[in-house]
C-alpha positions in Angstrom: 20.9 25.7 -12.7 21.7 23.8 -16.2 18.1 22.5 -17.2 18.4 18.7 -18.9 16.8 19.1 -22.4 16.5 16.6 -24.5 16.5 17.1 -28.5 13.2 16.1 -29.9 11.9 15.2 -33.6 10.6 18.2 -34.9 6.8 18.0 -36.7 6.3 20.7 -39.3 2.7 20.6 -38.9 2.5 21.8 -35.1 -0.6 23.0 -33.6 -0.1 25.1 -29.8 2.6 24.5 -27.6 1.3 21.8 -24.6 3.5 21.8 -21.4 2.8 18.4 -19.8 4.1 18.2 -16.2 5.0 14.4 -15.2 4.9 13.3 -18.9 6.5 10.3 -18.2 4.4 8.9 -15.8 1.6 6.8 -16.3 -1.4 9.3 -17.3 0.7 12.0 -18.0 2.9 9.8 -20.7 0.0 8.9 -22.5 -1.9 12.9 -22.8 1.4 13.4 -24.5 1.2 10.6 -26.8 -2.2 11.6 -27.9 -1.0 15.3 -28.3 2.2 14.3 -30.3 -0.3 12.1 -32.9 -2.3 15.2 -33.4 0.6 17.8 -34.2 1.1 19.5 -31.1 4.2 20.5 -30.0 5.0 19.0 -26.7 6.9 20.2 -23.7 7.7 17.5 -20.7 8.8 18.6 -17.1 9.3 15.6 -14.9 12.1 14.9 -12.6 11.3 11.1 -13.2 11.2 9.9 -9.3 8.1 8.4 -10.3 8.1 8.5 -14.1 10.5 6.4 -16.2 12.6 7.9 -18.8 11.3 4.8 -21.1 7.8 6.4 -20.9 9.2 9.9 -22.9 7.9 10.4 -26.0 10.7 11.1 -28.7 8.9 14.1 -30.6 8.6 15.6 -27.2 11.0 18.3 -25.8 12.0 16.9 -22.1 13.1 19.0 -19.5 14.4 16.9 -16.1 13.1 19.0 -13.3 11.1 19.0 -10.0 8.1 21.4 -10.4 9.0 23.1 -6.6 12.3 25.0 -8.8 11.2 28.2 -9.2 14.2 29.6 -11.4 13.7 26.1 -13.1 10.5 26.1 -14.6 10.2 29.9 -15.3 13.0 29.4 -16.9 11.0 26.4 -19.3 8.4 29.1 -19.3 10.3 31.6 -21.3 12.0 29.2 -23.4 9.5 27.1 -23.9 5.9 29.6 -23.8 3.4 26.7 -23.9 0.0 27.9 -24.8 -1.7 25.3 -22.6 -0.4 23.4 -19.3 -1.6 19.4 -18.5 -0.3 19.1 -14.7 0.3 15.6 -14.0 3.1 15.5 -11.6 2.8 15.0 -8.2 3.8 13.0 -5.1 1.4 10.5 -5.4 1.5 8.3 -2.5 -0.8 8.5 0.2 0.7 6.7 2.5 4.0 7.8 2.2 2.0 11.3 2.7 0.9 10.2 6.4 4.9 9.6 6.8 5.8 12.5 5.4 3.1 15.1 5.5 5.4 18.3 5.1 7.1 16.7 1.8 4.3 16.0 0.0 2.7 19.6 0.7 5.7 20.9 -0.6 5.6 19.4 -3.3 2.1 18.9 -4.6 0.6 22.4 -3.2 3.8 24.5 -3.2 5.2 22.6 -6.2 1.4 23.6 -8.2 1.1 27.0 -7.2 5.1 27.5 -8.2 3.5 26.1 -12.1 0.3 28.3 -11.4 2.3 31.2 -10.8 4.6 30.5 -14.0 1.4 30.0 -16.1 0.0 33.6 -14.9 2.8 35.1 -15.9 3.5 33.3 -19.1 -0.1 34.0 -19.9 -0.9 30.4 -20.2 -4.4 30.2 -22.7 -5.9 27.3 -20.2 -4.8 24.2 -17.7 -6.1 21.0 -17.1 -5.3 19.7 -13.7 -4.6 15.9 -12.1 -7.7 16.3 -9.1 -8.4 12.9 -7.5 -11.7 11.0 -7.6 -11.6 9.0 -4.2 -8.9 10.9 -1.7 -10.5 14.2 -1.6 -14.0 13.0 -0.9 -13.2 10.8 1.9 -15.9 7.6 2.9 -18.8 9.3 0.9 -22.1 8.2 2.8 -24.6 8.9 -0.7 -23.9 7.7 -4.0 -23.4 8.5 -6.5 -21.1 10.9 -5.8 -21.6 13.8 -7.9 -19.3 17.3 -8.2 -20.2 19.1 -6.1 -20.4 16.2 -3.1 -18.8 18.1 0.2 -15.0 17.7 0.5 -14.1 15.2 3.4 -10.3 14.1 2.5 -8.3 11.5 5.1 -4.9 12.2 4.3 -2.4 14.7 3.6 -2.8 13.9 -0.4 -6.4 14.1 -0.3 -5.8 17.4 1.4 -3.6 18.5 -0.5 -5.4 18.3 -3.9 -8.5 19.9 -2.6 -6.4 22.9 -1.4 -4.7 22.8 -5.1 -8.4 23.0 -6.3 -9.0 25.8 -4.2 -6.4 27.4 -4.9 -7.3 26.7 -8.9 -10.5 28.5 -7.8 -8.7 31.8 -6.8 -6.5 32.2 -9.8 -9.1 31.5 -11.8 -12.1 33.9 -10.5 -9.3 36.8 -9.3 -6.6 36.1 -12.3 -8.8 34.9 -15.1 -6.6 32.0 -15.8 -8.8 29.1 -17.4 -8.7 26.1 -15.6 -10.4 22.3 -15.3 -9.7 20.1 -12.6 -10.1 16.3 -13.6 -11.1 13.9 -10.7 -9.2 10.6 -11.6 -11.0 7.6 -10.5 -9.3 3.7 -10.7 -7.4 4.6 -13.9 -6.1 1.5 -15.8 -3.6 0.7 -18.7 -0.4 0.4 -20.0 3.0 1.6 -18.2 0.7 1.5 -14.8 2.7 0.3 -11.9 1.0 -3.3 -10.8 2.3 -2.8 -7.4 1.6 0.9 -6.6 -1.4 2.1 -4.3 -4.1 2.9 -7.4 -3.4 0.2 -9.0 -6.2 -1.8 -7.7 -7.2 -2.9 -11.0 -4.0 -4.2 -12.0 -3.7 -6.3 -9.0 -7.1 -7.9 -9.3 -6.6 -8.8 -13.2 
């Protein structure tokens, strides 16, 4: 496979190398802003069918790809050897999970432990992981609704990112690789899609 790079503005005061997965999506467009302001060099894998191309940070190094190719992304890996991984992308529809339940476990579940795997071997220092704060909890019956509140998810997303967090568990008691997962709850701002289902906010303003 020929990977889509992009030529990126070089900063000569660069800090570690971040791989950003689904940098140019909403949240994940904006951790690589921040990163690129404070001298880090920047790595983006996103095959854009949710993120937009106009999102893509020019001092970042894009790679178009879907995080389920194997030869793909370890071949980012070697090329690439990010220090630390932000993993953003995902299928991220819920209901379009109910439709499809087997395409959105391939690609949030076997698509994250394809990147967990490539981080294990790369030796990847840390990873900070796109969890979700309402789907994997369910219709909590006590607030508020702390950490370690039982997992009760509805649909196949919900699911899905509470077996990614087990699974995050595993390689991270049995493999020693660093990880934090980060429960996203009603996020809001800029390059948000008005129409899509989380943006509740949006809609309402």
């Amino acid at each position: 496979m020929k990977l889509e790079k992009r030529k990126e503005q070089v900063n000569e005061n660069e800090k570690a190398t971040v791989l950003v997965t689904g940098g140019a999506g909403f949240i994940g467009s904006h951790i690589v802003d921040l990163l690129t302001e404070n001298n880090y060099k920047v790595v983006i894998v996103d095959d854009l069918s949710s993120g937009r191309e106009e999102n893509i940070n020019q001092k970042a190094r894009f790679y178009k790809l879907n995080i389920t190719d194997q030869k793909g992304l370890a071949e980012v890996f070697k090329q690439e050897k990010p220090d630390y991984v932000f993993h953003e992308a995902a299928q991220i529809s819920v209901s379009f999970s109910v439709r499809d339940p087997l395409f959105d476990a391939q690609t949030n579940i076997l698509g994250s432990l394809n990147l967990l795997q490539c981080c294990l071997n790369h030796k990847v220092k840390g990873i900070v992981f796109a969890s979700s704060g309402g789907t994997i909890y369910g219709e909590p019956e006590n607030f508020p609704i702390t950490e370690d509140y039982p997992f009760n998810p509805q649909s196949p997303y919900g699911i899905s990112k509470v077996a990614i967090e087990h699974y995050r568990d595993f390689y991270q008691k049995n493999c020693h690789l660093p990880y934090v997962s980060l429960r996203y709850g009603n996020v809001y701002g800029p390059r948000q899609d008005p129409y899509g289902e989380a943006g509740v906010i949006a809609i309402f303003i």
